[in-house]
C-alpha positions in Angstrom: -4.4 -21.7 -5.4 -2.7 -21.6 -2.3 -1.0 -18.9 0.0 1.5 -19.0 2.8 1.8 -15.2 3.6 3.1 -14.8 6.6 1.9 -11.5 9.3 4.3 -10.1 11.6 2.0 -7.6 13.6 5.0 -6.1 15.5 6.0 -4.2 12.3 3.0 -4.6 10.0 4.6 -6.4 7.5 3.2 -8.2 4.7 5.7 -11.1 4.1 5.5 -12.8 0.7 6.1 -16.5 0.4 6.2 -17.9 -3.1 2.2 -18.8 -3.4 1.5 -15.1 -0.9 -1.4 -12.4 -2.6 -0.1 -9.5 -4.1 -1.5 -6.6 -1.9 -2.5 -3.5 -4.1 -3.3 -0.4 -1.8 -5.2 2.2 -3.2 -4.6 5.5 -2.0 -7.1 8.9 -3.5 -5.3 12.0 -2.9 -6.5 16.1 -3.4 -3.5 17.7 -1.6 -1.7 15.7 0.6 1.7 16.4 -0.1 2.2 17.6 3.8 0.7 14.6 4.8 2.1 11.5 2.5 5.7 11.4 4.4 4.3 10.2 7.3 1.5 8.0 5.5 4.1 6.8 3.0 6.4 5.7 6.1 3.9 3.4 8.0 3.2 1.3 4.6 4.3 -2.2 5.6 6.9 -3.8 3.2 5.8 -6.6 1.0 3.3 -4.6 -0.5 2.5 -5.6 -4.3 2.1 -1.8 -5.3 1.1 1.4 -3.8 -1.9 2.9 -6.8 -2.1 7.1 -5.8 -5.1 8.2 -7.2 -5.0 11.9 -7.8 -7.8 14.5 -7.9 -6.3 17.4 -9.9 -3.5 18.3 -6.8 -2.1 21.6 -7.2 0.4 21.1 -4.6 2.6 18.7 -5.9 1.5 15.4 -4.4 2.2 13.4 -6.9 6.3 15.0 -7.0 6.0 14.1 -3.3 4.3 10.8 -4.0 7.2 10.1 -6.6 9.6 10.9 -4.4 9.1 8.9 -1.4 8.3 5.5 -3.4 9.3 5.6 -7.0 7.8 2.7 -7.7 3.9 4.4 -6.6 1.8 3.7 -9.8 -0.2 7.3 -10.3 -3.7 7.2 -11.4 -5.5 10.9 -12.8 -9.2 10.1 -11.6 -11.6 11.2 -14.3 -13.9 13.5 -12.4 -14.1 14.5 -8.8 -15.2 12.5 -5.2 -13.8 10.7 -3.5 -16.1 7.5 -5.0 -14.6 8.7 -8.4 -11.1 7.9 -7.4 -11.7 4.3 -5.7 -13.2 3.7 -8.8 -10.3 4.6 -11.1 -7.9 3.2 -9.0 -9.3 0.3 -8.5 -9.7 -0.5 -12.4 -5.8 -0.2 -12.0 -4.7 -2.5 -9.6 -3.3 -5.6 -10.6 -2.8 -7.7 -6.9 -5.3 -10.1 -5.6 -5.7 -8.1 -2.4 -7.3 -4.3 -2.7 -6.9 -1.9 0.6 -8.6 1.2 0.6 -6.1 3.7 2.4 -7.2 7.4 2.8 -4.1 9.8 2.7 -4.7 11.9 5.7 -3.0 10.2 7.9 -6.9 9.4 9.8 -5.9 5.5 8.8 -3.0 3.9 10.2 -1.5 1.8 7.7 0.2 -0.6 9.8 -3.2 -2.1 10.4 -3.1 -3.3 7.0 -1.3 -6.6 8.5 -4.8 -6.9 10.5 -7.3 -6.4 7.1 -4.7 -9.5 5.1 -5.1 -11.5 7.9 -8.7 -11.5 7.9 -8.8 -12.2 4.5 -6.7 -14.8 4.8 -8.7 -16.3 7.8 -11.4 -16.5 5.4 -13.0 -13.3 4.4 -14.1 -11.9 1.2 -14.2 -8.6 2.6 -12.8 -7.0 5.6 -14.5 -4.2 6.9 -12.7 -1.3 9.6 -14.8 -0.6 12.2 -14.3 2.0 15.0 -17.4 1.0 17.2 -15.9 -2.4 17.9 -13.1 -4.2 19.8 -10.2 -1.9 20.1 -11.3 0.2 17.5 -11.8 3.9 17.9 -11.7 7.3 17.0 -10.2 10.6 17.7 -11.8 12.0 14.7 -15.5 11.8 14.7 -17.8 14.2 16.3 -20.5 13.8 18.3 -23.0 14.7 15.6 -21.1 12.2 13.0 -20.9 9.9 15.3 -25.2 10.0 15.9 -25.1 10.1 12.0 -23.2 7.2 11.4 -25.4 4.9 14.3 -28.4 6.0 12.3 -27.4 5.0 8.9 -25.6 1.9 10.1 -29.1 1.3 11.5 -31.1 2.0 8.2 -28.3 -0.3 6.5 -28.5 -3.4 8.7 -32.3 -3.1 8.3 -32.7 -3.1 5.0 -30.0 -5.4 4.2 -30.3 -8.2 6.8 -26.4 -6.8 7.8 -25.1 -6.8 11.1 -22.5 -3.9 10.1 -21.3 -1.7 12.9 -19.8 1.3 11.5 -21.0 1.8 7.7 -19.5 5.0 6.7 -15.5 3.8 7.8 -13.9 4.2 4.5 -10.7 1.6 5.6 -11.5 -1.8 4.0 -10.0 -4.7 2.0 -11.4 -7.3 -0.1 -10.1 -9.6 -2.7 -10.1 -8.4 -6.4 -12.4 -11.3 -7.4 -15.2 -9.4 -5.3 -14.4 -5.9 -7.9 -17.2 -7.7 -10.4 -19.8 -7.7 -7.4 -19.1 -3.6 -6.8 -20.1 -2.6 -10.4 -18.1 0.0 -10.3 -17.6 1.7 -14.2 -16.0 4.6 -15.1 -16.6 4.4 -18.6 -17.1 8.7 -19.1 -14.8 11.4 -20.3 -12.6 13.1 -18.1 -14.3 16.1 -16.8 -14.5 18.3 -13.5 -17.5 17.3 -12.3 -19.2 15.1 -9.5 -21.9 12.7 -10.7 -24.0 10.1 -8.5 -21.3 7.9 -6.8 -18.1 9.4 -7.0 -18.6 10.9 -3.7 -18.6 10.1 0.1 -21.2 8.1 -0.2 -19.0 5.1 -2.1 -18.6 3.2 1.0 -21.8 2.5 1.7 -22.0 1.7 -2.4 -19.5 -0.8 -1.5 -20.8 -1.7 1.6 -24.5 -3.2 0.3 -23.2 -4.5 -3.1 -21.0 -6.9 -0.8 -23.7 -7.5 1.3 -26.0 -8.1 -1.5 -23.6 -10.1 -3.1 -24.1 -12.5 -0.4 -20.2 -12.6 0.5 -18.3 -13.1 3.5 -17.4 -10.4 5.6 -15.3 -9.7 8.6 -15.3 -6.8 10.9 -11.7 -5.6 11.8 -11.4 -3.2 14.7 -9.8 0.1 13.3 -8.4 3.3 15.2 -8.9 6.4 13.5 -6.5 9.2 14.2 -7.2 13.4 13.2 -6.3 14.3 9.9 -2.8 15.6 10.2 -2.7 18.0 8.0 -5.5 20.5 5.6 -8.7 20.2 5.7 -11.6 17.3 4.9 -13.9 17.9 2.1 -16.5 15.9 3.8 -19.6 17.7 5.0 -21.6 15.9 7.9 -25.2 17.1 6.6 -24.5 17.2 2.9 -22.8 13.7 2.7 -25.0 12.1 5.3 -28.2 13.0 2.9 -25.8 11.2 -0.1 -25.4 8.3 2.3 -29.3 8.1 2.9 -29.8 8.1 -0.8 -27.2 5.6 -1.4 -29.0 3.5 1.0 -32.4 4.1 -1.0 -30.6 3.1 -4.7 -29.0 0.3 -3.9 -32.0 -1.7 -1.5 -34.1 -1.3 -4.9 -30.9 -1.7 -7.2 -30.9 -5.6 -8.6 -27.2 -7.1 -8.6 -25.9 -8.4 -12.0 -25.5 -12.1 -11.4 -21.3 -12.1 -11.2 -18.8 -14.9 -9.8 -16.7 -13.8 -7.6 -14.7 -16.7 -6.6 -11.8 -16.3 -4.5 -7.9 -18.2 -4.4 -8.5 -20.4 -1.6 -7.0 -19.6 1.3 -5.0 -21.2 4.7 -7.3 -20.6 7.8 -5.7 -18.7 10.3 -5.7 -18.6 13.8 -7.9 -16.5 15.8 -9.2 -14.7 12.6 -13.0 -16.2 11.6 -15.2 -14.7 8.3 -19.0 -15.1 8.9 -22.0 -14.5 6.5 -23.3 -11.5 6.3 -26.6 -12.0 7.6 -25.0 -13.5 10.7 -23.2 -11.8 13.9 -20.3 -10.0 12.2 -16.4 -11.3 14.1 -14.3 -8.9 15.4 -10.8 -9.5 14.7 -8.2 -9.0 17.5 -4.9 -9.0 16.1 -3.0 -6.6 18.2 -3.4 -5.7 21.6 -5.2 -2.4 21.6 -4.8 0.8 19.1 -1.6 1.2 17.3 0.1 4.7 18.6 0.4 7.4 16.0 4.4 8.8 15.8 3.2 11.9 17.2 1.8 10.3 20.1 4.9 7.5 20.7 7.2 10.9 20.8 4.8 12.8 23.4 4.9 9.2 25.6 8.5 9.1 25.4 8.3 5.8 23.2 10.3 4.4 20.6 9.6 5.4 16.9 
């Protein structure tokens, strides 16, 4: 199978050609009606579908949701965590890309363009990264940010990786790699939070890939403060659940799985590498994407 999808990094947009991949973003939500508007408004065009998982909202996201795109497919997630809803929506996609979006507005969604691109170029899976490139953060702490080197450090030991920022939760991958993540949710619906469905998914996601023996590219990310509320993450509680993911999953044995991919055009200046081997950083545009907020302060177009 072929693809001709076409990038236009000026306005992030995914243009589909008659052989392009259907790109499926999957979006977990817990109240983030305030902040969907502005999420909802940076989503490139071209997209296959927009899958809003919910976690029980009591502020009406999912009205809002609804509102903005009526064509949003809404998925209830089964239990609670964050790992709970990739894993619900990602048994609902249906495209033959999968972007993990977080609805805070911390994840500029006009970098998606950057994430199909890699892909594209080669990749099975392309992993954000804020310690690389032009990536960044106006988000992490001090104390998070130590956190996160550690781990990373842990990971890439244990795992032969070269990753450089393991707990960044914006990602893509092909849906043929969803047999390599293992990721069931075969329970009843109840409010609860079992082993995986919280923070600590991306790292889940992270060493099943790696383990998986896939190809992954690094793609330089900016992350931006949550906009509006609060996050639910917890630096020492979720760090501990990061730890122990890491513990699981180097004794954890991968079910033998194929995860073939459609083949795909190379692209220029976009290169996927194995995982054991010096990870590439992509450079698509030519430094951080502004927020809205900011462009108005600079006196920029919007």
């Amino acid at each position: 199978m072929s693809y001709d999808t076409h990038i236009d990094v000026d306005t992030a947009a995914v243009r589909r050609g008659p052989a392009a991949p259907r790109v499926s973003v999957v979006v977990p939500t817990y109240n983030e009606a305030a902040n969907l508007p502005h999420v909802f408004s940076l989503l490139p065009e071209g997209l296959h579908e927009v899958v809003l998982v919910d976690g029980r909202s009591t502020d009406g996201t999912i009205e809002v949701a609804r509102a903005l795109r009526p064509d949003v497919v809404v998925v209830r997630q089964t239990r609670r965590g964050k790992g709970n809803a990739m894993t619900c929506g990602f048994a609902a996609v249906t495209g033959d890309i999968v972007v993990m979006l977080d609805a805070d507005g911390s994840a500029d969604p006009r970098e998606i363009a950057r994430f199909v691109e890699a892909l594209q170029g080669g990749a099975d899976f392309a992993k954000g990264t804020r310690f690389a490139g032009t990536g960044g953060s106006a988000d992490i702490t001090r104390l998070r940010a130590w956190g996160n080197g550690v781990l990373n450090t842990i990971a890439n030991t244990l795992f032969g990786t070269r990753y450089t920022d393991l707990c960044y939760g914006y990602n893509a991958f092909w849906a043929t790699c969803l047999p390599a993540l293992e990721l069931v949710d075969d329970g009843p619906a109840v409010d609860e939070q079992r082993w995986g469905d919280g923070f600590e998914i991306e790292t889940v996601i992270n060493t099943r890939i790696a383990k998986a023996r896939l190809q992954i590219t690094e793609v330089p990310s900016w992350e931006f403060e949550r906009i509006h509320g609060e996050s639910n993450l917890n630096t020492w509680r979720d760090g501990f659940r990061v730890l122990r993911a890491l513990a699981v999953e180097r004794l954890r044995r991968p079910a033998p799985v194929d995860v073939t991919r459609p083949a795909a055009a190379p692209v220029a200046a976009v290169a996927a590498v194995p995982v054991a081997a010096a990870p590439v950083h992509v450079e698509v545009l030519d430094g951080p994407v502004l927020d809205l907020r900011e462009r108005a302060e600079l006196g920029l177009s919007v």
